[in-house]
N, C-alpha and C positions, 0 to 999 in steps of 0.2 A: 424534416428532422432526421438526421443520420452522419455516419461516423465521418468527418473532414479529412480529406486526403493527406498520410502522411509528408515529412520532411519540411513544412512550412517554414518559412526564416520566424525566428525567437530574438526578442531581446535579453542579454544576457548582462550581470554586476560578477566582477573580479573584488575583492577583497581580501587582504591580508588577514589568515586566522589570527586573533588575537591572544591565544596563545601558543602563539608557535610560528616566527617569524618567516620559517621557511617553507612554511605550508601558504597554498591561495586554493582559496574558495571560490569556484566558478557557480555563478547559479543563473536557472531558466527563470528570471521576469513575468515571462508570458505566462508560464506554467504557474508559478505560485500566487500571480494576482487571478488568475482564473476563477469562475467560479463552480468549476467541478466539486463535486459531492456523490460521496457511495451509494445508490440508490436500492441497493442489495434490498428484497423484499418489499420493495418503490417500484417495480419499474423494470431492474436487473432481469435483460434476457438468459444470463449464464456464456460462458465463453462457447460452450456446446447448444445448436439447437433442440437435440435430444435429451437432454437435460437443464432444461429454464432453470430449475429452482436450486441450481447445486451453484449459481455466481461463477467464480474463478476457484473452486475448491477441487474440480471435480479429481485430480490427479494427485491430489495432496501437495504436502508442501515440503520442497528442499531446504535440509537444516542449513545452514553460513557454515556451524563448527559443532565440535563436541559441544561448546557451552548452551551453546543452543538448543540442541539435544537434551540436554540437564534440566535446562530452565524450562522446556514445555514436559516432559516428564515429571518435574517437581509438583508443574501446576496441577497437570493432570490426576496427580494423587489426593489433591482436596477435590476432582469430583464426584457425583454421587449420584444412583442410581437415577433418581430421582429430575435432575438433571441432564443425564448421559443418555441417550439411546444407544449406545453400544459398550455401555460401562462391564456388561460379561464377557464382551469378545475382548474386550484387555484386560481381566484378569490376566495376571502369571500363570507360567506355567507350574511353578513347585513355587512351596510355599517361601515366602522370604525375597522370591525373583523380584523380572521389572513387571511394569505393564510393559504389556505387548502394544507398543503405540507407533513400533518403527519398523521401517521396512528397507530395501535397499532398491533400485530404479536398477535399468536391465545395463548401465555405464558401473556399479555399482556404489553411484552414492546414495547417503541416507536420508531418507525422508519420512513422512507420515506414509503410516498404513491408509492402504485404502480398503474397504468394505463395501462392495454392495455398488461398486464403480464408484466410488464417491472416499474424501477423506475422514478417514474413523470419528473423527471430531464434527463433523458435519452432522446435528438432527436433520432427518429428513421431515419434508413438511407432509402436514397428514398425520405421520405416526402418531400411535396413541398405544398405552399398554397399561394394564394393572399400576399406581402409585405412580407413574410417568406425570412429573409436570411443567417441566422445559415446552421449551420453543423452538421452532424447527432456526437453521443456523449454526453459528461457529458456535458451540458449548464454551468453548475458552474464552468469547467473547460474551460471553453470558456470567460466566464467573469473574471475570472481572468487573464487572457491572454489581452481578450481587455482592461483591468484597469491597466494592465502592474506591478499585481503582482503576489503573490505564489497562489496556489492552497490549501495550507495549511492556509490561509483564508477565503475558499468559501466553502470548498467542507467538508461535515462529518467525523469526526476523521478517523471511519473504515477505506472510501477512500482514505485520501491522505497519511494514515502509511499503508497499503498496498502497495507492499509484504514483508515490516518491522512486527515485532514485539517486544511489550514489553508486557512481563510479567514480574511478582512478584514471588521471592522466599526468604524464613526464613532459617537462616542457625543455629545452635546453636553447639556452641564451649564453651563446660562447663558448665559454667552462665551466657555466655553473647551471646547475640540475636544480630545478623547480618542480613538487611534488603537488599537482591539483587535482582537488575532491570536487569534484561537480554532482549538484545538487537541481536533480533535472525532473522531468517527466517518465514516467515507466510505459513511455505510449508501445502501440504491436511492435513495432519494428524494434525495441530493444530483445523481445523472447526470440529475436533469431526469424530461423527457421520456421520453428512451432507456430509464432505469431499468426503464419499464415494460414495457418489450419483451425484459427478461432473464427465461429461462425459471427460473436459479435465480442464487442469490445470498449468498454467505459472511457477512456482519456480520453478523446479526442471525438466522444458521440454527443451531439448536444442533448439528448434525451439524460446525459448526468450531469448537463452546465447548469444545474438549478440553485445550485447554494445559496444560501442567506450570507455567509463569509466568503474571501478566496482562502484561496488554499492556502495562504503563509498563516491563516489566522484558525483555520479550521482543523489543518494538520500541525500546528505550531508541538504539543508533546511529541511526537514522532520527528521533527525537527531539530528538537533541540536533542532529542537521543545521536540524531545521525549529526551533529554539528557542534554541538557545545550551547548552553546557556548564551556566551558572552557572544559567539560567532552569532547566536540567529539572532540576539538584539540590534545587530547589526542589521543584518536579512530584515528584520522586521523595518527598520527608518529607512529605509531603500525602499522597500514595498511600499510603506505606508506614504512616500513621497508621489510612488508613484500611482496610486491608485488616487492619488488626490488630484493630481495632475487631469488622470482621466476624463476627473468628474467635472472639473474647470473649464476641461476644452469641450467636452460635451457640451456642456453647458452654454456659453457661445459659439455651438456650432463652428467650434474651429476647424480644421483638418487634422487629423493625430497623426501625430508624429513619434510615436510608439506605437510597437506592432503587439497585439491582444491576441490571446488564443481566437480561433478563428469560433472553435466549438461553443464560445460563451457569446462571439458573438452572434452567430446566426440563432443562438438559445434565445437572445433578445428579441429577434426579430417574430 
C-alpha cells in the first residue's frame, strides 16, 4: 500500500457549460469516480513526517482573494473559546480591530497565520486547558458541523476544494478562443515545486482509496460550488454511466476498457 507513481493516462468528459455556451468543462473520469476519501485522523500521515498530526495544515492556508479573506474572518468571529485553542492569540490588537488570523508568506501573499508551526486554526491534538472542549483538527471544520452546515462556508477556498481542482485553460480553434475549466485531481505534482518536499501525500496513496462513495458523490457540495448546479448534474450522469459500466465489466470479467485511478485499484487488491 503506497502512493502510485505520478502522470498516469486519465480518462477525461468535455462538456459544454450549460450556462454559458462559450465556456467547456473538461473533467478527470478517473479522479472523480475514485474512491479516494480524507482520512485526516484515520490514517493521515500529515504532508510532514515531523508532524503526522498537523495533515496538510501545517503551513496554513493561501487565501484565492480578498473575499476569501472576509468570509474565513467572518466565520472565525463566531468562534469560541471553548472551541478555539488559540482563540487569545487572535484577539485584536485595540479594541474595535480584526482578529489577528492573517499573515503574509515571504512572496508576500496572504494567508493564514501560523502558530506553533501549524495554521492558527488547527487544534492540536492532546491539548487540553481550563473550559477547552473542541477537538484537535480544523475548528472551521468543527463549526460548521456544529452550525449544521457545509464546510465550504467556513473554511478557505484552498481547504475545502481540496483534493479537487480547477484550473483554467485557452483553447484556440482557428479564430475563435474557447475558455476551459478543468475539473481534475489536486495530485503532488500540481503544488509545483513544494510537492516534492511532502514527505507523504493522499491523492494518489491507496491508504486514502477507502471510500464508501467516489468522489463525484462524496465531494458533490464542493463541486457544485466550483461548477454550477446545472454543470455537475451533468458531471454526475457521466459518472454515474460510468461507474456502472465498471461494475458490469467486472462483473463478467471483461477486460476495461476505461482507465480507473490506479490508487483505488491496488486499494482493492
Amino acid at each position: 500500500m503506497s502512493e502510485v507513481k505520478p502522470g498516469f493516462a486519465r480518462d477525461w468528459i468535455e462538456f459544454t457549460d450549460p450556462n454559458d455556451e462559450a465556456e467547456i468543462f473538461k473533467c478527470d473520469l478517473t479522479w472523480l469516480t475514485s474512491y479516494w476519501s480524507c482520512i485526516y485522523g484515520n490514517g493521515c500521515k500529515g504532508v510532514f513526517a515531523d508532524r503526522p498530526n498537523d495533515g496538510c495544515c501545517t503551513e496554513g492556508a493561501m487565501y484565492s482573494d480578498e473575499d476569501d479573506e472576509a468570509r474565513v474572518l467572518k466565520a472565525a468571529a463566531d468562534l469560541t473559546p471553548e472551541m478555539w485553542q488559540f482563540f487569545d492569540e487572535a484577539r485584536p490588537k485595540h479594541l474595535g480591530g480584526k482578529l489577528q488570523i492573517s499573515d503574509k508568506d515571504e512572496d508576500g501573499e496572504r494567508k493564514t497565520r501560523t502558530i506553533k508551526d501549524s495554521c492558527i486554526f488547527l487544534n492540536r491534538k492532546g491539548y487540553s486547558a481550563d473550559g477547552f472542549t473542541g477537538s484537535f483538527g480544523c475548528v472551521l471544520h468543527h463549526l460548521a458541523q456544529k452550525e449544521g452546515r457545509h464546510f465550504v462556508d467556513t473554511k478557505p477556498d484552498v481547504c475545502w476544494q481540496l483534493p479537487l481542482r480547477r484550473s483554467f485553460e485557452t483553447r484556440e480553434v482557428g479564430e475563435r478562443e474557447y475558455s476551459i475549466t478543468v475539473i481534475g485531481e489536486y495530485e503532488r505534482l500540481a503544488w509545483g515545486d513544494g510537492g516534492d518536499d511532502f514527505d507523504w501525500y493522499c491523492t494518489s496513496n491507496t491508504e486514502a482509496h477507502v471510500g464508501i462513495e467516489p468522489v463525484y458523490i462524496s465531494n458533490r457540495t464542493e463541486l457544485i460550488a466550483l461548477m454550477s448546479q446545472d454543470a455537475y448534474d451533468i458531471l454526475a450522469r457521466h459518472c454515474d454511466g460510468r461507474t456502472a459500466a465498471i461494475k458490469e465489466l467486472d462483473k463478467r470479467k471483461l477486460p476495461l476498457f476505461v482507465i480507473q485511478h490506479p490508487a483505488s485499484l491496488a486499494a482493492e487488491r
